[in-house]
C-alpha positions as CSV (number, residue, x, y, z in Angstrom):
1,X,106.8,119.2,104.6
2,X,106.1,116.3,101.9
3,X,104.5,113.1,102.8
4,X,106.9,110.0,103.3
5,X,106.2,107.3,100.6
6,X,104.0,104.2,101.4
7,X,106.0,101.2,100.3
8,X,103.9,99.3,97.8
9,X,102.2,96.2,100.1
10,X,102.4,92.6,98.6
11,X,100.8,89.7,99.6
12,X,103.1,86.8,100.2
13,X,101.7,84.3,97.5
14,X,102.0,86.7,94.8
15,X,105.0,86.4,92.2
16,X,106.5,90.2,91.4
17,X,109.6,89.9,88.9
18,X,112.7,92.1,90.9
19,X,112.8,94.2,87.9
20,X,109.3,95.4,87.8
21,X,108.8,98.5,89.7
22,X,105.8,99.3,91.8
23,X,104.7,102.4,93.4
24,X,104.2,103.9,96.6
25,X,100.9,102.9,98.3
26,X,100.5,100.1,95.5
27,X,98.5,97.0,97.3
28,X,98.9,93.7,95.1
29,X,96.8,90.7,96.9
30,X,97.3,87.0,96.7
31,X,98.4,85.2,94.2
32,X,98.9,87.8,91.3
33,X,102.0,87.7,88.7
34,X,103.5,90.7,87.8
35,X,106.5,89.9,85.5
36,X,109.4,91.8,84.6
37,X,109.8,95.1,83.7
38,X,106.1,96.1,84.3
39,X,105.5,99.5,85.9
40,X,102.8,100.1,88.2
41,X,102.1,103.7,89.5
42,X,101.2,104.6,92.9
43,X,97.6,104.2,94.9
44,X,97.0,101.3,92.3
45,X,95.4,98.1,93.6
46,X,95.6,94.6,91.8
47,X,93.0,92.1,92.8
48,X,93.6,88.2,93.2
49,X,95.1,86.1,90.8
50,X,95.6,89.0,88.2
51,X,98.6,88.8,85.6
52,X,100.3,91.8,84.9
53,X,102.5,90.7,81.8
54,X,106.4,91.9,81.1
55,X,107.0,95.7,79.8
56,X,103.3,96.5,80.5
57,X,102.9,100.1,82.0
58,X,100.4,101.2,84.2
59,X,99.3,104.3,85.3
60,X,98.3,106.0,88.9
61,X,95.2,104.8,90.7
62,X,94.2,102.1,88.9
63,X,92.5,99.0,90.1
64,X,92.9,96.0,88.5
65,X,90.1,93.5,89.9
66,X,90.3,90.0,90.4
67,X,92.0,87.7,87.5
68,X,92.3,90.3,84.9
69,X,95.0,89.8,82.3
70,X,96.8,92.2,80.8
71,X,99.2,91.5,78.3
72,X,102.1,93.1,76.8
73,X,102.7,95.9,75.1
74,X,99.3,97.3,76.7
75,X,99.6,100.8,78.5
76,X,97.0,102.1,81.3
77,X,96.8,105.9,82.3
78,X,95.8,107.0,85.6
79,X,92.6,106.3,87.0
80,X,92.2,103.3,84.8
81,X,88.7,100.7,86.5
82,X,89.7,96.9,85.1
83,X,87.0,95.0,86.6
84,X,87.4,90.8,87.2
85,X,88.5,88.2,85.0
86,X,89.4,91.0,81.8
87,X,91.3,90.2,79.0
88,X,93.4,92.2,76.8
89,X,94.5,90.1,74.1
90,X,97.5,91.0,71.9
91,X,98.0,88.5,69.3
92,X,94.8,88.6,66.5
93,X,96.3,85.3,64.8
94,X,97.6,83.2,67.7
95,X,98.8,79.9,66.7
96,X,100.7,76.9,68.8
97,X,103.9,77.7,66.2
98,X,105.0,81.2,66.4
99,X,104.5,84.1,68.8
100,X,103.3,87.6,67.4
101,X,106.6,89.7,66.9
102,X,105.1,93.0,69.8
103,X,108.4,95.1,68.6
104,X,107.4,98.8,68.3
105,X,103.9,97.9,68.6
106,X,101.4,99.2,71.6
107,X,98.0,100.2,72.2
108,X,96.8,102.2,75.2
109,X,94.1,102.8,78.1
110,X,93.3,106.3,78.1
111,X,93.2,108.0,81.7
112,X,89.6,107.5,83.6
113,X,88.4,104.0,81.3
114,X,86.2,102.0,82.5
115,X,86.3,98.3,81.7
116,X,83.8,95.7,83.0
117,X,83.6,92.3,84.5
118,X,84.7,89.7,81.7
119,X,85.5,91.7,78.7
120,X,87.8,91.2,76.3
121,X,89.8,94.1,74.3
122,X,91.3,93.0,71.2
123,X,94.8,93.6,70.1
124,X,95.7,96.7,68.6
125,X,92.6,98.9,70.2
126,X,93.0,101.7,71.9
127,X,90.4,102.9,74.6
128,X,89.5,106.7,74.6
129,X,89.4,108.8,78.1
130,X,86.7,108.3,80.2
131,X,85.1,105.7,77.7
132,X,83.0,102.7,80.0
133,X,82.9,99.2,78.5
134,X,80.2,97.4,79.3
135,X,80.6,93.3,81.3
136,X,81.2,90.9,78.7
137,X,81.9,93.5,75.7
138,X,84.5,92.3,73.2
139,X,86.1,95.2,71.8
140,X,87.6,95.5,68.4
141,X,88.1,98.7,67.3
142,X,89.2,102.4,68.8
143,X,86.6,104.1,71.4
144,X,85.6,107.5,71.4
145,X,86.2,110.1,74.6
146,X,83.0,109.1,77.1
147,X,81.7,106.7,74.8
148,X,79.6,103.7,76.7
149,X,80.1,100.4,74.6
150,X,78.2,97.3,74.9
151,X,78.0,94.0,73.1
152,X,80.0,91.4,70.9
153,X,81.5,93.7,69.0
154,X,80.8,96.4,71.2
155,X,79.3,99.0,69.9
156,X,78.7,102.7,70.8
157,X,75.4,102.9,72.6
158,X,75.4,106.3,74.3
159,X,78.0,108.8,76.3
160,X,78.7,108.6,80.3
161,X,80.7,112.1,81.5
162,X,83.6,111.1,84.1
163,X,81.1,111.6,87.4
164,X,79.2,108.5,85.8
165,X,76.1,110.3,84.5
166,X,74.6,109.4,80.9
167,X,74.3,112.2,78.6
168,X,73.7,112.7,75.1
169,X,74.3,114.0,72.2
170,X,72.0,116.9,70.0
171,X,73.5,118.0,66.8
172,X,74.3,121.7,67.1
173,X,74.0,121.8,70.9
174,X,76.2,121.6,73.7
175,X,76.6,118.5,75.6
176,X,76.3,119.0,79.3
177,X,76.1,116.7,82.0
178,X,72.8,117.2,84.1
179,X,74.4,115.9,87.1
180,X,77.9,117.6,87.5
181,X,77.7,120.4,84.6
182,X,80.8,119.2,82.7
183,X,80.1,120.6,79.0
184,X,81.2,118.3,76.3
């Protein structure tokens, strides 16, 4: 027999638009804004004062920490780690006069990122599976499957397998993690 769904739990002080749609066992806590349209999968978790703009979709499992921002047209996959007070920023040009025109445009989160405390990804990046951004990175370009990224710009700086381990990389050899014994 399947398991009944969890309605989503939301704290009363948060704002969520009636037309976005939330999953089952989705917990959103005080204060957060999650405006129309948006998506949220189930099992995710989205911290305190975090903004979840309109259209954005967001995959299974994924934690959004404390005042994150994600803005439109960003996508997440499943088992996305957005730790406090990230940005994703989606206009390179911002100016008081015009708004960026986001029609057929989006950029993604690949299943399994990690992104740390006080980042910032640019518009028009997309993150790679399992890649980890390091606190306070500012992203401006693609990643690379398991990359580890630190820095303004951030820049490749070694490879973590999904279990957390770093690994690296010899020219002609496998890649293997020493703690799990993924091959890469």
């Amino acid at each position: 027999m399947a398991e009944a769904a969890t309605p989503p739990v939301i704290h009363p002080t948060a704002v969520v638009d009636p037309d976005a749609r939330l999953g089952s066992g989705t917990v959103v806590w005080s204060h957060v804004c999650i405006a129309a349209g948006a998506v949220l999968g189930s099992d995710c978790k989205v911290g305190h004062g975090a903004y979840v703009d309109r259209g954005v979709q967001i995959g299974h499992r994924c934690w959004i920490h404390n005042h994150a921002c994600i803005y439109r047209p960003v996508s997440l996959g499943d088992d996305v780690f957005v730790g406090p007070h990230v940005v994703f920023v989606n206009d390179p040009d911002p100016t008081f006069a015009h708004t960026r025109d986001l029609s057929g445009t989006s950029w993604h989160v690949s299943q399994g990122a990690t992104i740390g405390a006080n980042a910032t990804i640019m518009s028009d990046v997309n993150l790679a599976p399992y890649c980890f951004i390091a606190a306070g990175a500012v992203v401006t370009a693609d990643t690379v499957p398991y990359g580890l990224y630190v820095g303004v710009p951030a820049r490749l700086k070694g490879y973590r397998c999904a279990c957390g381990q770093r690994y690296s990389l010899t020219p002609g050899l496998p890649a293997r993690c020493a703690q799990c014994n993924r091959a890469f």
